[in-house]
C-alpha positions as CSV (number, residue, x, y, z in Angstrom):
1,X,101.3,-25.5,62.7
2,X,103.9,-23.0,61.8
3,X,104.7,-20.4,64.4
4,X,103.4,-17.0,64.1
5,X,105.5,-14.7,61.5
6,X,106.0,-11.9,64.3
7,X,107.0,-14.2,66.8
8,X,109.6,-15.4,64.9
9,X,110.6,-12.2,63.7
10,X,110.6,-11.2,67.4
11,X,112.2,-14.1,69.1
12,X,109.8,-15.2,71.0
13,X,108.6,-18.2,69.7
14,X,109.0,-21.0,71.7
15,X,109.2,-24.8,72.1
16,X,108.9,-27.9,74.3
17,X,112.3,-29.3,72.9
18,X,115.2,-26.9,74.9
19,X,117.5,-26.2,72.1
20,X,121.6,-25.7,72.9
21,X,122.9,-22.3,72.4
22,X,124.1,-22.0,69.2
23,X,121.5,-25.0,67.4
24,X,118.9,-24.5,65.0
25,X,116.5,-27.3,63.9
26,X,114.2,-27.7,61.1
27,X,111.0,-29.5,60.5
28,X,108.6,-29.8,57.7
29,X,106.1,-26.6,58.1
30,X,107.8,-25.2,61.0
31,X,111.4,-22.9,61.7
32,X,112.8,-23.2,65.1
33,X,115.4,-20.7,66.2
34,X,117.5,-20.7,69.7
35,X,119.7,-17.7,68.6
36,X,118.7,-14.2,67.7
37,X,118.2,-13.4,64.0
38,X,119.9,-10.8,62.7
39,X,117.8,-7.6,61.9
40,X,119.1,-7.5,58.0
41,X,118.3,-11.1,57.9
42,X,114.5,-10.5,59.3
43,X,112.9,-9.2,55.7
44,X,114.8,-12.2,54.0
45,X,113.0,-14.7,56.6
46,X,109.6,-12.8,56.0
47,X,109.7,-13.3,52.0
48,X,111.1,-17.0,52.1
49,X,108.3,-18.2,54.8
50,X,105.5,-16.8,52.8
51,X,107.1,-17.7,49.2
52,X,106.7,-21.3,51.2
53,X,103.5,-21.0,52.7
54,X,104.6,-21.0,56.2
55,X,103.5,-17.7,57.6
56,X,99.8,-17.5,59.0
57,X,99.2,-14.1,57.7
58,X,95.8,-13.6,56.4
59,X,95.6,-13.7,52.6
60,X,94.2,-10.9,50.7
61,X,90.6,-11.2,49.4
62,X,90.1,-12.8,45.9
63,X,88.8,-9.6,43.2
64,X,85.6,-11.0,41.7
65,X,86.0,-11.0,38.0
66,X,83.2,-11.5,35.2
67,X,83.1,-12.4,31.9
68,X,80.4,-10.4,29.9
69,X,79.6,-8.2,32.4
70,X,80.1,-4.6,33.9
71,X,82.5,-3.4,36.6
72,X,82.1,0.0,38.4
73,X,86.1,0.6,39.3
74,X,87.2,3.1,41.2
75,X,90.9,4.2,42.6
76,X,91.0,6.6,45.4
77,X,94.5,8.2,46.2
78,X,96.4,7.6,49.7
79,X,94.6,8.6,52.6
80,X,92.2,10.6,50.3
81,X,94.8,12.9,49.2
82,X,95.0,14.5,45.5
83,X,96.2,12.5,42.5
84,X,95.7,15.4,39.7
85,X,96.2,18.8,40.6
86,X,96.1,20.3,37.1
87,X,94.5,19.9,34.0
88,X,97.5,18.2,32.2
89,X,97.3,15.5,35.0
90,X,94.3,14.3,34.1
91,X,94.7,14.6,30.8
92,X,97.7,13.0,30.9
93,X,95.7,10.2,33.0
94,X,92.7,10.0,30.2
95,X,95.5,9.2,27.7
96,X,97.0,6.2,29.9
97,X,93.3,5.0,29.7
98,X,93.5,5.5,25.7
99,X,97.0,3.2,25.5
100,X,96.4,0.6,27.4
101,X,92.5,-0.1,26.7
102,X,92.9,-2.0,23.3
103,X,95.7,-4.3,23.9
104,X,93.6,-5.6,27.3
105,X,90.2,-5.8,25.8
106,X,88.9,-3.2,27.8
107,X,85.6,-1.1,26.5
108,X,85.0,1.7,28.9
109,X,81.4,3.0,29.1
110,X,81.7,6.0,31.3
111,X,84.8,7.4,33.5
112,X,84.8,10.5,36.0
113,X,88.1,11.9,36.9
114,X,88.7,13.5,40.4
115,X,91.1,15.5,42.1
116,X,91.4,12.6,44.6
117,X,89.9,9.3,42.5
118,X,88.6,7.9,39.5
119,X,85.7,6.3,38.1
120,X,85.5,3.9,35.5
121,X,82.7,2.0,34.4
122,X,83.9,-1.2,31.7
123,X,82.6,-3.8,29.7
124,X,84.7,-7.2,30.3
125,X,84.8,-10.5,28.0
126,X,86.8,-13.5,28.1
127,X,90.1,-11.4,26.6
128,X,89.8,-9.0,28.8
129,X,92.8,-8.4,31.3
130,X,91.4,-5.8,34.0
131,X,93.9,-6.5,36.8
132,X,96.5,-5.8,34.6
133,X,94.9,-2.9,32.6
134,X,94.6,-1.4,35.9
135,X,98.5,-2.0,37.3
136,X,99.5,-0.4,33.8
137,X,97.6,2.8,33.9
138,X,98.2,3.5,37.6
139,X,101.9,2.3,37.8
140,X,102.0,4.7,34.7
141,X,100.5,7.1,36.5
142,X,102.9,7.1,39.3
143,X,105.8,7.3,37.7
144,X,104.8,10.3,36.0
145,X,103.5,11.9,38.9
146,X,107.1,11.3,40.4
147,X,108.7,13.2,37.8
148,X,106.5,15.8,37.9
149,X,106.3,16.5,41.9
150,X,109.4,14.6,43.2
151,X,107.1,12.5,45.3
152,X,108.3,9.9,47.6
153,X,106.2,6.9,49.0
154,X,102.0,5.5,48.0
155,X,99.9,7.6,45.8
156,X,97.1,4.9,45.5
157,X,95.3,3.7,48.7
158,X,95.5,0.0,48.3
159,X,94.3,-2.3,45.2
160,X,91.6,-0.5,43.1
161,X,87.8,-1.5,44.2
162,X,85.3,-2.8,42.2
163,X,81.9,-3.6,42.2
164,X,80.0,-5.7,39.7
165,X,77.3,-4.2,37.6
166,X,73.6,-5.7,36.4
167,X,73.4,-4.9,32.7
168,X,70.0,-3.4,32.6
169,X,69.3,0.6,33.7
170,X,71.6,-0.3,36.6
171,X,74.1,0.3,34.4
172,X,72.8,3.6,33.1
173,X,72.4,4.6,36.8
174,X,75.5,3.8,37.8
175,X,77.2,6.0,34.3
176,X,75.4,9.0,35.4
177,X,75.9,8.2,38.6
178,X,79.5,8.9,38.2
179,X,79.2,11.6,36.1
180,X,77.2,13.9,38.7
181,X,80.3,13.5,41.0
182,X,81.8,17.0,40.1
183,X,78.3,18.6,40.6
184,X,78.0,16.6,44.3
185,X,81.6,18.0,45.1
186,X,80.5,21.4,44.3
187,X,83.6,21.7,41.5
188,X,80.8,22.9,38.7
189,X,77.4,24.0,38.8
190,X,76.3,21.8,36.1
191,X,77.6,18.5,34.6
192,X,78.1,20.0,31.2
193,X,80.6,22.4,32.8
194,X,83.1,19.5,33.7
195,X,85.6,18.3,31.1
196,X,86.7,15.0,32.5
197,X,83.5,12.8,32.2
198,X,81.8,11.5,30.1
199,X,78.7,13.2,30.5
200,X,79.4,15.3,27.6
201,X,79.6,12.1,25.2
202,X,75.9,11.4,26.3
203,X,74.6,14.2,27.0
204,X,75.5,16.3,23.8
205,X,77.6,14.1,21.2
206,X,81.1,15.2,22.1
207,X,83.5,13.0,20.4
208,X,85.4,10.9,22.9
209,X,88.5,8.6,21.9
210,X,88.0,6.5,24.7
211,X,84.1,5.9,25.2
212,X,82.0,2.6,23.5
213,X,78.5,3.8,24.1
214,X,76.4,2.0,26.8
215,X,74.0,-0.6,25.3
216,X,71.3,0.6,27.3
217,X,71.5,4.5,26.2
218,X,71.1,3.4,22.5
219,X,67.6,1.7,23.4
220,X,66.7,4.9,24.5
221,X,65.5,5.9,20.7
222,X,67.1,5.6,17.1
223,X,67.2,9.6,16.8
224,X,70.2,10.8,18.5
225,X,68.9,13.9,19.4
226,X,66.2,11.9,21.2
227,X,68.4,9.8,23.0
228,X,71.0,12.3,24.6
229,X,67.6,14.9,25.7
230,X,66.3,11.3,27.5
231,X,69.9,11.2,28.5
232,X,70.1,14.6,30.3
233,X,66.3,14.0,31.2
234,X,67.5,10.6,33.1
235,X,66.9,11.0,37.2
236,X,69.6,9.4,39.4
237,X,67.6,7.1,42.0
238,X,70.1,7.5,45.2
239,X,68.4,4.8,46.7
240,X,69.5,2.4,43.3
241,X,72.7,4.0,43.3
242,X,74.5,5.7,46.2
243,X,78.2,5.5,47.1
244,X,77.2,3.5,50.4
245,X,76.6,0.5,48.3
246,X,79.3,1.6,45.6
247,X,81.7,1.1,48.7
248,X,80.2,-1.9,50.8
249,X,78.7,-4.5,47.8
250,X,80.0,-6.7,45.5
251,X,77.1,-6.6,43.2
252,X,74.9,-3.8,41.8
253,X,71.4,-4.5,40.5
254,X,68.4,-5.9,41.4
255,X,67.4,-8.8,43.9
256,X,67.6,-11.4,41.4
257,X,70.7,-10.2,39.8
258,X,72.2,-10.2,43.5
259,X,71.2,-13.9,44.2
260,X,72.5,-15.3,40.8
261,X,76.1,-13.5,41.5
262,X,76.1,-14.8,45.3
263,X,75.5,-18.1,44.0
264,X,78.0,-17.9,41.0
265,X,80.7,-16.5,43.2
266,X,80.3,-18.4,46.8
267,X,80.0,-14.7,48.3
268,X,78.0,-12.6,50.1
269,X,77.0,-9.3,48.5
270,X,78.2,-7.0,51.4
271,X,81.7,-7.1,51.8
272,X,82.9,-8.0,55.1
273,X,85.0,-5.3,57.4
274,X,87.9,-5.7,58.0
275,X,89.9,-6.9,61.1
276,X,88.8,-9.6,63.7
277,X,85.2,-10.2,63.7
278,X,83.8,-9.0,67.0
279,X,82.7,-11.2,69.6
280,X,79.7,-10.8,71.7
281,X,79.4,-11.6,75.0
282,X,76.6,-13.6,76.3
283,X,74.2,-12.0,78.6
């Protein structure tokens, strides 16, 4: 096996074989050094042993991506702090979303736009590049929020999360869900009040460049008028939707939906913590 990455970048991996001052041998899958490395060369090392596969460093966790399904996606900035602090920030956010949703296939159902995160909710098919969707809007994002702030250093915590969504009122939950955030953070009164949703799309037939309309809000009636009063009539059930699960599942819906993704995927629905598992000592 290949020696530990920070033990060689430490100098203190060791071997059997006493190596002259001075030597350096090479095997297949393994490094051996008997002199110090020096500190400018450590980062070089680093990149060549894991461009080689010979660093035991934990790889990161596969995203689950579907074809003709739903995704709740959600990017939170670093260490919760905020990513618009006026008006034109988001706005100039919403119209990253409006560029870059065509040419990746994207069709966005619902969205929610915090001082501190964002909520998406999108329809993906088999032309549908998310991953990269995501990296153009947010490395967009960032460098405009450089300019604009002379920031140095992260503005998004980590990879964006993602949770995959059942296509029946799941779906509808999980829109108005969303939508209900400014209300819950105690930024407006009323969801109506709060420009950067799309609660007022549903709700009262705002005109919204960005939006497809979910599937399941035009069964509500063929009237429109009908359907955005059943809209606004809709009840959130936390127990459905709630941003425990939002934050510790892989799968949104119900228990059938659940078992069909763990199965189609190899995964369990509740993501794992991270870090070492802990061990339990036997009584």
């Amino acid at each position: 096996m290949p020696p530990p990455l920070t033990a060689i970048l430490n100098h203190t991996y060791t071997t059997a074989t006493a190596l002259k001052k001075g030597e350096e041998k090479k095997e297949k899958g393994t490094v051996l050094f008997s002199q110090v490395i020096p500190p400018s060369e450590k980062i070089l090392l680093f990149v060549r042993l894991l461009s080689e596969g010979k660093g035991n460093i934990m790889p990161r966790r596969r995203r689950l991506i579907p074809v003709n399904l739903a995704m709740h996606i959600m990017c939170r900035g670093n260490n919760k702090q905020n990513i618009f602090f006026r008006d034109r920030d988001k706005e100039y956010y919403y119209s990253l979303l409006y560029k870059f949703r065509d040419e990746n296939k994207i069709t966005i159902f619902h969205y929610c736009l915090m001082n501190n995160h964002v909520h998406l909710i999108v329809w993906l098919d088999d032309q549908s590049h998310l991953s990269r969707f995501m990296k153009q809007v947010n490395l967009s994002y960032f460098n405009y929020y450089n300019r604009n702030y002379n920031y140095c250093g992260h503005l998004w915590q980590g990879r964006f999360k993602s949770n995959i969504v059942d296509t029946d009122s799941y779906l509808l939950q999980c829109g108005k869900y969303i939508e209900l955030n400014p209300v819950r953070a105690n930024l407006v009164n009323f969801p109506q009040e709060y420009m950067f949703s799309s609660y007022n799309y549903y709700a009262n037939g705002n005109y919204d460049s960005i939006l497809t309309p979910n599937p399941i809000f035009m069964e509500f009636s063929t009237s429109e008028a009908s359907r955005r009063q059943q809209y606004i009539d809709f009840v959130v059930d936390s127990k459905l939707i709630n941003i425990e699960k939002l934050t510790t599942q892989h799968f949104i819906g119900c228990e059938k939906f659940i078992t069909r993704m763990e199965e189609m995927y190899k995964v369990k629905n509740l993501r794992a913590k991270r870090g070492r598992p802990k061990i339990t000592k036997k009584k």
